[in-house]
Steps between C-alpha positions, in 0.01 A plus 500: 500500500845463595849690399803364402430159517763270398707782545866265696656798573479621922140661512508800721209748542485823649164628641475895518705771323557685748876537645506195650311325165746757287863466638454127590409423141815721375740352728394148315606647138814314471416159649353225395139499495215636387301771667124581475415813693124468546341888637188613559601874307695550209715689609791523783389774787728708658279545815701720709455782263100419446422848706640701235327358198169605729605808572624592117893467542553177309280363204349116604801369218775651623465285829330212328691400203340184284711188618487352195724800384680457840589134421522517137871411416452195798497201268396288745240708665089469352247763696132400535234719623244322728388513859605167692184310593707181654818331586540163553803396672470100453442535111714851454285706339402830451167564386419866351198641387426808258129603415373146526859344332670252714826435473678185711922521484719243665769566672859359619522799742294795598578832642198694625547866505107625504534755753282652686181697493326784712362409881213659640510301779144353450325772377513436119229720455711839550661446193198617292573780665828531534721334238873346598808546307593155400464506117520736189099500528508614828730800461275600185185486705650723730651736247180578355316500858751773596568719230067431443445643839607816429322540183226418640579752827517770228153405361372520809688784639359691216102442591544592849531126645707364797796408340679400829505115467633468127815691643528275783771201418528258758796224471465185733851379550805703625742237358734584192179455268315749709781745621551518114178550373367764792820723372420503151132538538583815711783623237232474236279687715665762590724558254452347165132581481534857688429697143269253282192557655244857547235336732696314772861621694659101458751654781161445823504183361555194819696229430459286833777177577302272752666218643409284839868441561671762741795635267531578121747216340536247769746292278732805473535552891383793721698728413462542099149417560465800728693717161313381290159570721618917565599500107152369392353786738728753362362411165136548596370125583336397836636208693277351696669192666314238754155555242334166349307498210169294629251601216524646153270632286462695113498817723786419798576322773499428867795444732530408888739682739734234738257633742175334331348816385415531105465808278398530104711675275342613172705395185406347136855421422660246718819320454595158653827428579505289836597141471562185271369176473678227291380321199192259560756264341655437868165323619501241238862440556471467882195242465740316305760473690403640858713794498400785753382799405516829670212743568598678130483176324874427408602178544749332728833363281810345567827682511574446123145648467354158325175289674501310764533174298574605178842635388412544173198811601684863571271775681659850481426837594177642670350152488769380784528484839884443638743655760260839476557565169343830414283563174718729274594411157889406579381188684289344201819619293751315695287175599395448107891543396545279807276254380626530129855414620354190700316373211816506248721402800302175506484436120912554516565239780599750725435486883192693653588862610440571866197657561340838353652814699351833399751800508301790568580780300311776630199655489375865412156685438473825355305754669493809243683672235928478618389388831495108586615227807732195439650242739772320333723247814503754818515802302204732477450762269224749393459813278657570189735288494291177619332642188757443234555138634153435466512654148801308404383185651133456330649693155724113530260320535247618226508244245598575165708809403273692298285432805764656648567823317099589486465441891782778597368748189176466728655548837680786363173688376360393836772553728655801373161684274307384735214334284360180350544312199222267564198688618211324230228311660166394374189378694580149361796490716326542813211326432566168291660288786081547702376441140709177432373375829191512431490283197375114626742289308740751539719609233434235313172635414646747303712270247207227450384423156275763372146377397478688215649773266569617131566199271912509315311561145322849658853588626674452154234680353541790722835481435438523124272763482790689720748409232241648225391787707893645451617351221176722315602804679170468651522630843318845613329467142121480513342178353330543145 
């Protein structure tokens, strides 16, 4: 099956909804074309700010908006869920599957914004055990695996039981992602959580940040990373730099020293937040065409970010490799708008810009309640006032305004009560993602035709006697 055939006007489509996918599709409202934004979600995720949702700042919606509400007043714009299962650049097409539907959707130009995923450099088996932060499904998993490890602590604590490694969080990663999350695990810790339980003192809990690199925040230079290292201490969580991860299991892990030697530390909760890979899409693309890729899968482009022989294909964001761009969300913003302004520049006659040059804006990475690091040019700030930037600056770019005014209500029980507005978690959060894996044909097992069932008449007579059953008055009366 095939969409908008016939269709004369210029056929662009948009894979991902992400900010590249998002912002390149917005930046295309006013020309003319049509725009089919083709996502594996529903929804547009604001991933910076996916730590807080699992640690029970943010609700998943408040950072994950639908984008058909996001894009509703585009006129041009159409949103299709599906996972992309092909492109073919000699017959432009995008082929998209959902539950066993395929979908095939021409196009006059493309802009590929799929992002990136979570690396475990080769060991995709950790991630049983120790779940990224890439997606809304991820940060649920880990909300209920955290806030579930102290219940369970309690249960345990109660009966006499070691309770020692369910209060043991370990985060793999001392990037933004990790820096981030090891803070707020250890302010929930130590002082959300101080009164709620009778059984367990939440305060002796560990929260450990390992990373194999020598210095917290490499990106951010040594000095802010050494802040933002003594802050994290201050706060109660153990650095422990030059440490890789070489085996994980349900119950902890294993890491080697620089100097060879290995040593187990015991922990059910584990957090991953060391490295990317890009989208699987950048392998099909480079058979095609014979682009390069680089050890985390992005693909070589040319300086206008298009394919090595085809001008018509944009690759933006995390899925790029070009003048050491780094993976933060203003690149993917300002290559899509890039490639948005190419695409109607063409369509208007107008000559080709010169090629994509990404003005960094900064970076920052909060560390714990009025206390983060930001780089912004040459100037380098930290503390409270790095703080309010960072507040400022991701309060912007939340999409949606009600989205908005619900995000700082949260932040200001959090922040300034110190508690949390999302703290419900059920067993189904942290164990469907093992279940769904499980299933042979996937998750299309689950929406097959059903074999058998109740026939339509013994539903409307169901209904009926329901109908009867009130309109006697005959409910909590005993039959004659």
């Amino acid at each position: 099956m095939s969409s908008k055939a016939g269709n004369q006007r210029h056929q662009v489509v948009v894979v991902g909804s992400g900010f590249g996918g998002l912002f390149g599709t917005k930046a295309l409202r006013r020309s003319d074309v049509d725009v089919t934004v083709i996502a594996r979600t529903t929804h547009h995720l604001f991933q910076p700010l996916l730590y807080q949702v699992a640690t029970g700042i943010l609700s998943e919606g408040e950072i994950a908006p639908p984008t058909r509400e996001v894009l509703s007043k585009q006129k041009n714009a159409t949103v299709m869920l599906g996972e992309i299962t092909e492109i073919d650049l000699e017959e432009k097409t995008v082929t998209s599957q959902v539950l066993g539907r395929e979908l095939k959707t021409p196009y006059d130009s493309l802009i590929i914004a799929a992002g990136a995923g979570q690396s475990y450099f080769g060991n995709d088996q950790f991630s049983e055990f120790a779940p990224g932060m890439k997606s809304i499904d991820d940060a649920l998993e880990l909300r209920g695996r955290i806030f579930g490890a102290f219940e369970l602590a309690e249960v345990m604590a109660a009966a006499g039981m070691e309770v020692d490694h369910l209060l043991t969080f370990i985060v793999v990663g001392a990037g933004p992602t990790g820096v981030e999350m090891a803070g707020q695990i250890a302010e929930l810790a130590h002082k959300t959580l101080k009164h709620d339980f009778r059984s367990i003192n939440t305060r002796q809990a560990r929260v450990i940040l390992l990373d194999a690199a020598p210095q917290v925040l490499p990106p951010f230079g040594a000095k802010l990373g050494e802040v933002a290292k003594t802050k994290l201490e201050s706060i109660g969580v153990e650095v422990q730099l030059g440490a890789m991860v070489v085996a994980v299991d349900e119950r902890g892990l294993e890491v080697q020293e620089r100097d060879g030697e290995r040593r187990r530390i015991e922990a059910v909760t584990k957090v991953w937040a060391a490295g990317v890979q890009a989208s699987p899409l950048t392998k099909t693309l480079s058979e095609q065409t014979g682009a390069a890729l680089d050890r985390a899968g992005r693909i070589a482009v040319n300086p206008d970010l298009t394919l090595p022989g085809h001008p018509e294909v944009f690759v933006v964001g995390d899925m790029v490799t070009l003048d050491n761009l780094p993976g933060v969300a203003q690149v993917a913003i300002q290559g899509a708008r890039y490639a948005a302004r190419e695409i109607d520049g063409r369509l208007r006659g107008k000559a080709p810009q010169s090629g994509f040059h990404y003005f960094d804006k900064g970076s920052m990475a909060t560390i714990s309640r009025f206390s983060a690091v930001a780089t912004v040019g040459k100037l380098r700030l930290s503390g409270f006032v790095a703080w309010l930037m960072w507040l400022a600056v991701h309060l912007f770019y939340i999409t949606g305004f009600k989205n908005q005014v619900t995000a700082l209500l949260h932040w200001a029980v959090t922040f300034i009560g110190n508690d949390r507005s999302e703290r419900t978690v059920t067993e189904q959060q942290i164990f469907a993602r093992e279940a769904l894996k499980r299933l042979h044909g996937g998750v299309q097992e689950l929406v097959s035709q059903p074999s058998g069932g109740r026939s339509r008449e013994e539903l409307e007579a169901q209904a009926a006697e329901e109908v009867r059953l009130t309109d006697a008055g005959a409910r909590g009366r005993a039959l004659a």
